[in-house]
C-alpha positions in Angstrom: 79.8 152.3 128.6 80.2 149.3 130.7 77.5 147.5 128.7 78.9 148.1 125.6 82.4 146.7 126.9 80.6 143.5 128.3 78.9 143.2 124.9 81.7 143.3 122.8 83.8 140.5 125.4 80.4 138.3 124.4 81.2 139.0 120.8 84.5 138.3 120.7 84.4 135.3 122.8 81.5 133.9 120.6 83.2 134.3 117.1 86.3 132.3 119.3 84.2 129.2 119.9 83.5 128.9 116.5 86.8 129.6 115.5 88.3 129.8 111.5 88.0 126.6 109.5 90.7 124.4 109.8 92.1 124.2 106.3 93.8 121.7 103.6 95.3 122.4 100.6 94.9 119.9 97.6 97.6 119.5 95.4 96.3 117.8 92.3 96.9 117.7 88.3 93.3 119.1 87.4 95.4 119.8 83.7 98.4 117.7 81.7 98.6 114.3 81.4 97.6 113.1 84.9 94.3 115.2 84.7 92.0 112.0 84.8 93.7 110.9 87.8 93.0 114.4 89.4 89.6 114.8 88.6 88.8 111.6 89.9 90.9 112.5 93.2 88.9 116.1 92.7 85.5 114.0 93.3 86.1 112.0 96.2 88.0 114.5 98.1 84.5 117.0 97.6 82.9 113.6 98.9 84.5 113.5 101.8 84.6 116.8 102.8 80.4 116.9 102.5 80.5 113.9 105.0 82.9 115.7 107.0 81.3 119.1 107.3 77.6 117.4 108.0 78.9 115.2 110.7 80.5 118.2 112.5 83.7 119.1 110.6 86.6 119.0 112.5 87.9 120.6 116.0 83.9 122.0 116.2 84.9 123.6 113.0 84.4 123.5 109.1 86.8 121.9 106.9 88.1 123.8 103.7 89.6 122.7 101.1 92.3 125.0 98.6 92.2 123.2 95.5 95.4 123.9 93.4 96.4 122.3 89.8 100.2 121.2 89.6 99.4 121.2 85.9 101.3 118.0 86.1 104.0 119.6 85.4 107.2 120.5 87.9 107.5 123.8 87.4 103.6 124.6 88.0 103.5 122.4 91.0 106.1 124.5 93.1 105.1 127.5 93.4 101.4 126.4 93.7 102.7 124.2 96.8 103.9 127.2 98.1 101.4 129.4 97.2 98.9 127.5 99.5 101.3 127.0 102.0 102.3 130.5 102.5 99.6 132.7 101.4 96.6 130.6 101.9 98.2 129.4 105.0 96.8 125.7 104.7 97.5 123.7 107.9 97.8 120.5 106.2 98.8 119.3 102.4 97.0 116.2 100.6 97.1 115.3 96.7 100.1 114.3 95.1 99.3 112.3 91.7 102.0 112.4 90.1 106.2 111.4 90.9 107.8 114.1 88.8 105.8 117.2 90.7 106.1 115.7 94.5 110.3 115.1 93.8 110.0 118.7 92.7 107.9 120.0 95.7 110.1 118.1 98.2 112.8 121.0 98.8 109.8 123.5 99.9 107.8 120.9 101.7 111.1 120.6 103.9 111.6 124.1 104.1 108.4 125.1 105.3 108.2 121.8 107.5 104.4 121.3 105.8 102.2 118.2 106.9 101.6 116.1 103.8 99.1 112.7 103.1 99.8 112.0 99.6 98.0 109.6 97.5 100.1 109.0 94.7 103.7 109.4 93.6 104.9 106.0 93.7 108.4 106.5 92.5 111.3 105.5 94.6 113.1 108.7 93.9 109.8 110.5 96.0 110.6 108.0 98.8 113.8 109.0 98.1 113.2 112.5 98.7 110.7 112.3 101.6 112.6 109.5 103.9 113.6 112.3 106.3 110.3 114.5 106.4 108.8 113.3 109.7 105.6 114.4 108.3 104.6 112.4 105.1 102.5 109.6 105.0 102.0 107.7 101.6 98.9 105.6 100.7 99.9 104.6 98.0 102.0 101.5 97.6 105.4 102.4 96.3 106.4 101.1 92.7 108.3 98.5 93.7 104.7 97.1 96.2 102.7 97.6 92.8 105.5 95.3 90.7 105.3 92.7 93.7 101.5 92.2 92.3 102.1 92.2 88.5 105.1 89.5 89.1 103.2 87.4 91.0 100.4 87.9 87.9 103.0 87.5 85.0 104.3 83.9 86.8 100.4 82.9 86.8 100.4 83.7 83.4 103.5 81.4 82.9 102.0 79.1 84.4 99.0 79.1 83.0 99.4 80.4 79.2 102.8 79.4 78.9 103.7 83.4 78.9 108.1 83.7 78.5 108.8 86.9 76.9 108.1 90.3 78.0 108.5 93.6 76.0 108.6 96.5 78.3 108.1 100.3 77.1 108.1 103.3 79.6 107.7 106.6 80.2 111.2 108.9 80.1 109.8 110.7 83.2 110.7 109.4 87.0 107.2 107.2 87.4 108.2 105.1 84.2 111.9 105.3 84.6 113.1 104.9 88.3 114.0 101.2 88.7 113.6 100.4 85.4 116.5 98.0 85.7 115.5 96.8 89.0 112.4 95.6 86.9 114.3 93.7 84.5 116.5 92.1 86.4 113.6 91.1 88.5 111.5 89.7 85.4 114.6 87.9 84.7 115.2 86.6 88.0 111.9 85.4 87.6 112.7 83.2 84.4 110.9 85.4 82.2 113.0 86.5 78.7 113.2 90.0 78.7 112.9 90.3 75.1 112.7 94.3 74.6 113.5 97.3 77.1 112.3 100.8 75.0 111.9 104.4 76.4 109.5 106.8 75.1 107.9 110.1 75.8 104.5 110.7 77.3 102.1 112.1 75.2 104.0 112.2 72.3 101.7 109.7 70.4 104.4 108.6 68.2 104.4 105.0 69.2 105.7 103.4 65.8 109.0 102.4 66.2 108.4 101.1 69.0 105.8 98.8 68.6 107.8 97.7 65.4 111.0 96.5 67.8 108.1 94.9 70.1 107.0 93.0 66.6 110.2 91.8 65.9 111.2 91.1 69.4 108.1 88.4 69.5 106.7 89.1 72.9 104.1 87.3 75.2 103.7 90.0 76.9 103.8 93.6 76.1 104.3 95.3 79.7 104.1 99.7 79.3 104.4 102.0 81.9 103.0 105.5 81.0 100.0 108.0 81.5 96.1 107.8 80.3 97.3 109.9 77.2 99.7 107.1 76.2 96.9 104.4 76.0 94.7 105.1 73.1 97.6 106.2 70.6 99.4 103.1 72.1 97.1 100.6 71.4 95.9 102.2 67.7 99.6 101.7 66.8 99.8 98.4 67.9 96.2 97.0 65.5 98.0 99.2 62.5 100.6 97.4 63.0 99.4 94.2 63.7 101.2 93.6 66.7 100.4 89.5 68.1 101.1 89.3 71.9 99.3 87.3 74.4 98.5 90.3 76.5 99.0 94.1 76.5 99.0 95.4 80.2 99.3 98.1 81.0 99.8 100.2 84.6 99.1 103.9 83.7 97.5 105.8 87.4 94.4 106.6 85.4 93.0 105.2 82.0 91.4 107.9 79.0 88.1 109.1 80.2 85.6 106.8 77.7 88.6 104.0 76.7 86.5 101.3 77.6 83.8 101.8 74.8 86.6 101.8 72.4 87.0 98.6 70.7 91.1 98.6 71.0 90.4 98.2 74.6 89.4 94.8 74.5 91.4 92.5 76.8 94.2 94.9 77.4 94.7 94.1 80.8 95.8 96.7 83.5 96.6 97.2 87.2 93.5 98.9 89.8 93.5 99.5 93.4 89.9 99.1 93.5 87.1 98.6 91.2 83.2 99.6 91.6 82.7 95.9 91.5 84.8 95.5 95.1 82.2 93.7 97.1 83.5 94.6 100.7 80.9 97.0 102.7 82.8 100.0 102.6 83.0 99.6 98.6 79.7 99.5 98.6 79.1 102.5 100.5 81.2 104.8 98.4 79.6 103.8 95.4 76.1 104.7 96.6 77.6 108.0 98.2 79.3 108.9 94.9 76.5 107.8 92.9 74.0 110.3 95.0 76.5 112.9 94.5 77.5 113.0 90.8 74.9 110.5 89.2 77.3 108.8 88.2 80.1 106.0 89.0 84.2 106.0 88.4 86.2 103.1 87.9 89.1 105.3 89.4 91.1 104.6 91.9 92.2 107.8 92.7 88.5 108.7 93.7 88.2 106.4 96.4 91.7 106.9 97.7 91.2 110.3 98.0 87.9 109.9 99.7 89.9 108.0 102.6 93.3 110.4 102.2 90.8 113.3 103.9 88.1 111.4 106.0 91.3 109.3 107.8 93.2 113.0 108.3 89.9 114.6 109.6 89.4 111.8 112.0 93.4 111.8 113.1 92.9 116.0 113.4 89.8 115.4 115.7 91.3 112.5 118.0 94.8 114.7 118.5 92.1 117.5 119.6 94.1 120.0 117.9 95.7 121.2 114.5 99.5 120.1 116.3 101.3 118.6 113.5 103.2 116.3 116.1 100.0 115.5 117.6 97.9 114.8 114.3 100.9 112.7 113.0 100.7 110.6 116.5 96.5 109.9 115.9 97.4 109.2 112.1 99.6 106.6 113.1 97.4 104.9 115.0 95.2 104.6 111.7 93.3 101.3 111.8 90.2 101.4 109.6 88.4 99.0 107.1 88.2 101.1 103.2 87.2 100.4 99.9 91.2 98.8 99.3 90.6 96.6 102.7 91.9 97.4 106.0 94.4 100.7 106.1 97.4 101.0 108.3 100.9 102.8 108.7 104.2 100.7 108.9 107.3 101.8 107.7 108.4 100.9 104.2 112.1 101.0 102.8 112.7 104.0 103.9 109.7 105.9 104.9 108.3 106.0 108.1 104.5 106.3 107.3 103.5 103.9 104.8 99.6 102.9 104.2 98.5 100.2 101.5 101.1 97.8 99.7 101.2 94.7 97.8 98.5 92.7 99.2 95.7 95.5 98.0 96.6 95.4 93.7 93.9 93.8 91.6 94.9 92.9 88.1 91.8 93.8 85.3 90.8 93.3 81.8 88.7 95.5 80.0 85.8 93.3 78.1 83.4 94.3 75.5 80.8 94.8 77.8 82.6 97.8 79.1 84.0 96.6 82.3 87.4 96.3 83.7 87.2 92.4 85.1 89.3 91.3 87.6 91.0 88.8 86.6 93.9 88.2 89.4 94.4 87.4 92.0 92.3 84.2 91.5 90.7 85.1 95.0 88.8 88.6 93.8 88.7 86.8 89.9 85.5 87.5 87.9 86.5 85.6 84.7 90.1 84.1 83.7 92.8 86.0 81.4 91.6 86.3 77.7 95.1 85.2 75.8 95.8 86.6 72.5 98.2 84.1 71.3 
């Protein structure tokens, strides 16, 4: 009897060295219009997690992952966020595409205290809503870090291609609409001629009348803020209708799967975190790792970025020595690496306390007809110099 006692002590004190995995839920729009943007996310977040699990996991134990699809849509997104925080009991929350889902998830991330390192969601309204969660960090720059870059493009282009008038069109939802006049009168502070200002509705595909105000408004520039979906039907519109404008640039988080072998794509210009052509070390390593993986290579962003969201908040779980959320969010703090984007590291932003890549990391592409995106600017990271149309 007394064996059988000390056996079962042995047994129980054995399954509690290896203890349950420590577990993340993923918050991502694997469906809807930011579904390019998720998969890509989707891909490096698997990445990591195989180099995290080989080289030990974390806490001496495996890391899972609870992939859940906001649908990108609000009213999917909520109760997924709470379904993995409640039910699958996640210890920590990472994802976060796109603005409108994380403003709507903000209420129960509060509520439920929850641990989040989101990689999108760059609207001021979500730093709005998160300014007084002590446990959010953003690694995404925030809209107005991503407008800092495109300014200081659009005054090269000034400069250079005699560029004056900007047409703007954006998205009705918070990513294309929040600060929209902060954008203006910041072109226009500028000295640029904000010649056109038109809303429209993502994925609606009907495109028409606005591309005809953008043709008689005479642009330089045509400047849209939207979603992957937006960009083919977009662009189709604006050859029917013979649209001439120096550039078309666009800043949706993802472009269509394929868009690049389409011959509308040529020389629209766009904004990238990161392309596959980055030549720093760590670049170079991801590549090779992703290429191993999927046989393949993205020109996503969100791949990457999510590749560092989870190897940074594995690294931050192991150094605090325990799952602690006060304790993580003290290691993640301290976050001082070199990435794909260049070095990573939290400062405060406007009104968030943990913010991780800004201005400083935004290269601005064009897509060419041998199916790259280019960099074109800053002149620093340039490949070739900005086809003009006009």
């Amino acid at each position: 009897m007394k064996r059988m006692l000390l056996t079962g002590v042995l047994v129980t004190l054995s399954m509690s060295s290896v203890g349950s995995a420590v577990k993340v839920g993923a918050l991502l729009p694997l469906s809807g219009a930011g579904s390019v943007s998720g998969q890509a996310a989707r891909n490096g977040y698997l990445l990591a997690l195989d180099e995290i699990n080989k080289a030990g996991g974390v806490l001496g134990r495996p890391l899972e992952l609870e992939f859940a699809d906001d649908g990108s849509a609000p009213a999917k997104a909520v109760p997924e966020f709470v379904k993995l925080v409640t039910v699958e009991k996640v210890d920590f929350m990472v994802g976060g595409v796109s603005s409108a889902t994380s403003i709507a998830i903000s209420g129960p991330a509060k509520q439920y205290n929850t641990f989040m390192a989101w990689i999108g969601a760059a609207a001021v309204p979500v730093e709005d809503a998160f300014a007084d969660h002590k446990y959010f960090f953003h690694y995404h720059p925030w809209s107005y870090y991503n407008f800092e870059a495109i300014l200081d493009y659009f005054k090269h282009l000034r400069g250079t291609k005699k560029a004056r008038n900007i047409a703007i069109a954006y998205e009705d939802g918070p990513f294309g609409s929040a600060g929209i006049n902060d954008t203006v009168a910041a072109f226009k502070k500028a000295g640029f001629n904000v010649v056109m200002t038109e809303k429209f509705k993502t994925g609606s595909g009907n495109f028409g009348p606005l591309v005809s105000k953008a043709k008689a408004a005479k642009p330089d520039i045509l400047y849209w803020v939207g979603y992957d979906t937006d960009a083919l039907p977009l662009a189709t519109e604006i050859r029917q209708q013979n649209l001439q404008v120096g550039l078309i640039y666009g800043t949706p988080p993802s472009w269509p799967v394929g868009f690049e072998k389409n011959r509308l794509a040529e020389n629209v210009g766009g904004l990238s975190l990161w392309l596959p052509s980055t030549p720093n070390t760590e670049s170079r390593a991801f590549v090779a790792a992703y290429k191993k993986k999927f046989g393949n290579i993205t020109e996503e962003y969100f791949a990457p970025l999510a590749y560092v969201n989870l190897k940074t908040l594995a690294a931050a779980i192991n150094k605090a020595g325990s799952t602690d959320k006060d304790k993580v969010a003290a290691e993640l703090a301290k976050t001082n690496v070199r990435t794909p984007f260049g070095p990573l590291t939290f400062t405060k932003s406007l009104k968030t306390q943990y913010q991780g890549f800004k201005a400083g990391s935004w290269l601005s592409f064009q897509y060419t007809d041998s199916d790259d995106r280019v960099p074109v600017f800053p002149l620093k990271a340039a490949k070739k110099t900005t086809s003009w149309s006009k």
